[in-house]
C-alpha positions in Angstrom: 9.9 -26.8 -10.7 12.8 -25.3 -12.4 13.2 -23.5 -15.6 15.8 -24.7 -18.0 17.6 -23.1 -20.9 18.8 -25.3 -23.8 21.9 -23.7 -25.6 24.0 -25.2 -28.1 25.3 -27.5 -26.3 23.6 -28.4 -23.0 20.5 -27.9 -20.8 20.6 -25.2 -18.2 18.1 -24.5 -14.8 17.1 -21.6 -13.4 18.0 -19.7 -11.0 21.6 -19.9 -12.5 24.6 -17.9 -11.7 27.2 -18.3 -14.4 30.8 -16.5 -15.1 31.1 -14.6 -18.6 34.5 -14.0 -19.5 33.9 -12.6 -23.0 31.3 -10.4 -24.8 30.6 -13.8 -27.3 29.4 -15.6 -23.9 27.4 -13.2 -22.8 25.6 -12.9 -26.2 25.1 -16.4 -26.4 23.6 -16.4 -22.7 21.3 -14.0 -24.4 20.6 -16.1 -27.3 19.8 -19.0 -24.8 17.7 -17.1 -23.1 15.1 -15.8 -25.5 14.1 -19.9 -26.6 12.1 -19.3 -22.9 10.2 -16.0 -23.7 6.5 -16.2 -25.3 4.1 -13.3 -25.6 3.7 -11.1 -22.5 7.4 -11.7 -21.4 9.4 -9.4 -19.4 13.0 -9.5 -19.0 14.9 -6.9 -16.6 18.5 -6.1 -17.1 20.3 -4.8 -13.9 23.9 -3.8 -14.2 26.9 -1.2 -13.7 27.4 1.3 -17.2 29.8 -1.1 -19.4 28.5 -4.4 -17.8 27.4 -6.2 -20.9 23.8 -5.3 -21.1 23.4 -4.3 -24.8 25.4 -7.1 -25.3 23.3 -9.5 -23.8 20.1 -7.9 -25.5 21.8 -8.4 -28.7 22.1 -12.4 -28.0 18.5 -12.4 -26.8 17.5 -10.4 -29.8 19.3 -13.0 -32.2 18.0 -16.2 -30.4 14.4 -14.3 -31.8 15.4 -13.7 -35.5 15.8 -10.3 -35.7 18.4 -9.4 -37.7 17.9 -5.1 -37.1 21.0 -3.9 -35.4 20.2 -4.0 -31.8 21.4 -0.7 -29.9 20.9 0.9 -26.7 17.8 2.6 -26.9 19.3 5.3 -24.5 18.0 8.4 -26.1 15.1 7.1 -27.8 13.5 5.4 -24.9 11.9 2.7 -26.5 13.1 0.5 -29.4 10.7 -1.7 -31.5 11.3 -4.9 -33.6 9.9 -7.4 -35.0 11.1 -10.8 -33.4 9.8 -14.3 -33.9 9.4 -17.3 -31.6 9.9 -20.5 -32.9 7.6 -23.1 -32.4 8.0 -26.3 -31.1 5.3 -28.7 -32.3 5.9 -26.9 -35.7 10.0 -27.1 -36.5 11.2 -24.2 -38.7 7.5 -22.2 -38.2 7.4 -19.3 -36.3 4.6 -16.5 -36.0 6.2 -12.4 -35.2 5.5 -11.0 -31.9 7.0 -7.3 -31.1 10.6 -6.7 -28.7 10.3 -3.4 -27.1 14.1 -2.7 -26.3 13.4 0.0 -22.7 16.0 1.7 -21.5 14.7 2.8 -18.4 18.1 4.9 -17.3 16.7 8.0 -18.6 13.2 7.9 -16.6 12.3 9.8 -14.1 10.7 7.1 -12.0 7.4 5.2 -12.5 5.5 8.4 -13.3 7.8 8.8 -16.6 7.4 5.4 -17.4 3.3 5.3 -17.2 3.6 8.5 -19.4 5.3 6.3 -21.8 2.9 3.8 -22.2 5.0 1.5 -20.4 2.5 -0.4 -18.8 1.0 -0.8 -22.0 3.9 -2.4 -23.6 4.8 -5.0 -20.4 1.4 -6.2 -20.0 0.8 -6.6 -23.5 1.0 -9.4 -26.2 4.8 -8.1 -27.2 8.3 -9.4 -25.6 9.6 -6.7 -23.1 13.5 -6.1 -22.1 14.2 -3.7 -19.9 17.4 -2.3 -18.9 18.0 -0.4 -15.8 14.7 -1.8 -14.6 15.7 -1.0 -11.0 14.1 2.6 -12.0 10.8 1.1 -12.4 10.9 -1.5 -10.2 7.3 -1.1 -9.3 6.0 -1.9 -12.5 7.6 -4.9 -13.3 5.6 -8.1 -12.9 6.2 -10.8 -10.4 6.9 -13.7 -13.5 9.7 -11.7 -15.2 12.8 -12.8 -16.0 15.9 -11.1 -14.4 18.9 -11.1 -15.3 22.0 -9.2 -13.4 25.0 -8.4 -14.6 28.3 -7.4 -12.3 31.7 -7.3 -13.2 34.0 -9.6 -11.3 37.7 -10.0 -11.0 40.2 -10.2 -14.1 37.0 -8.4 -16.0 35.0 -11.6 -15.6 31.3 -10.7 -16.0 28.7 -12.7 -12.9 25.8 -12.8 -14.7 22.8 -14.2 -12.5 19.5 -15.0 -14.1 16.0 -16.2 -12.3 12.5 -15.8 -12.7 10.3 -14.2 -10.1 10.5 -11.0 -7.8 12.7 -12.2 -5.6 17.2 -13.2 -6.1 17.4 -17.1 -4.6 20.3 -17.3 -2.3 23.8 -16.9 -3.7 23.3 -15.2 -6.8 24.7 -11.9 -7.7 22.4 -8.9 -6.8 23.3 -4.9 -7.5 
């Protein structure tokens, strides 16, 4: 069974390999993205420096209501905010859930991240996003969300996004 993404104007299944040619597509990618994510979500971002994954975490961040400026938690680690997740049998309810923003570039491996309390945080009630999850590969669970980001030709951006541990053929893998 596939997994689809609504966005503003159409339905969308996953796996799905789609070209961004701006930074506003790649935000609203994001944005689409987050209407899937419940408690106890992972999502891994995987790309080059300058690829578009703070962007992207800033659409997902919006599609959850938080209206914090979203930064790259590169020095810090771990960012925190307070999101919300809209639900569907209740129109215009929604109850807050945490977003731990990772940034995983830093980290010294799995060791690092356990230090961390990173396990904590991905198996607990809050939404995780990751970036540079390749550098804790081992601790990401089989359900997550991935998302990877690769910059094409003319600056086009080949964003591929599935669930599950493994990249269905003819997506775009780094």
């Amino acid at each position: 069974m596939a997994t689809s993404i609504q966005t503003e104007s159409s339905r969308i299944n996953l796996p799905l390999l789609i070209k961004s040619s701006s930074a506003e597509e790649t935000f609203a990618l994001g944005k689409s993205l987050a209407r899937l994510l419940g408690k106890g979500s992972v999502v891994t971002l995987k790309g080059p420096l300058g690829t578009g994954k703070t962007v992207f975490a800033k659409g997902l961040a919006h599609g959850l209501a938080i209206t914090e400026e979203v930064t790259s938690p590169t020095y810090t680690i771990i960012s925190e905010y307070e999101a919300f997740l809209r639900k569907a049998a209740f129109p215009g309810t929604s109850s807050p859930v945490p977003l731990y923003h990772i940034d995983a570039y830093r980290l010294n491996g799995s060791d690092e991240f356990s230090a961390i309390g990173g396990e904590e945080i991905i198996f607990g009630n809050g939404i995780s996003l990751i970036e540079w999850s390749e550098r804790v590969q081992e601790h990401i669970p089989d359900g997550a969300f991935r998302v990877n980001i690769e910059i094409g030709k003319e600056d086009l951006r080949l964003i591929s996004i599935y669930q599950g541990a493994n990249l269905p053929s003819g997506g775009a893998e780094n």
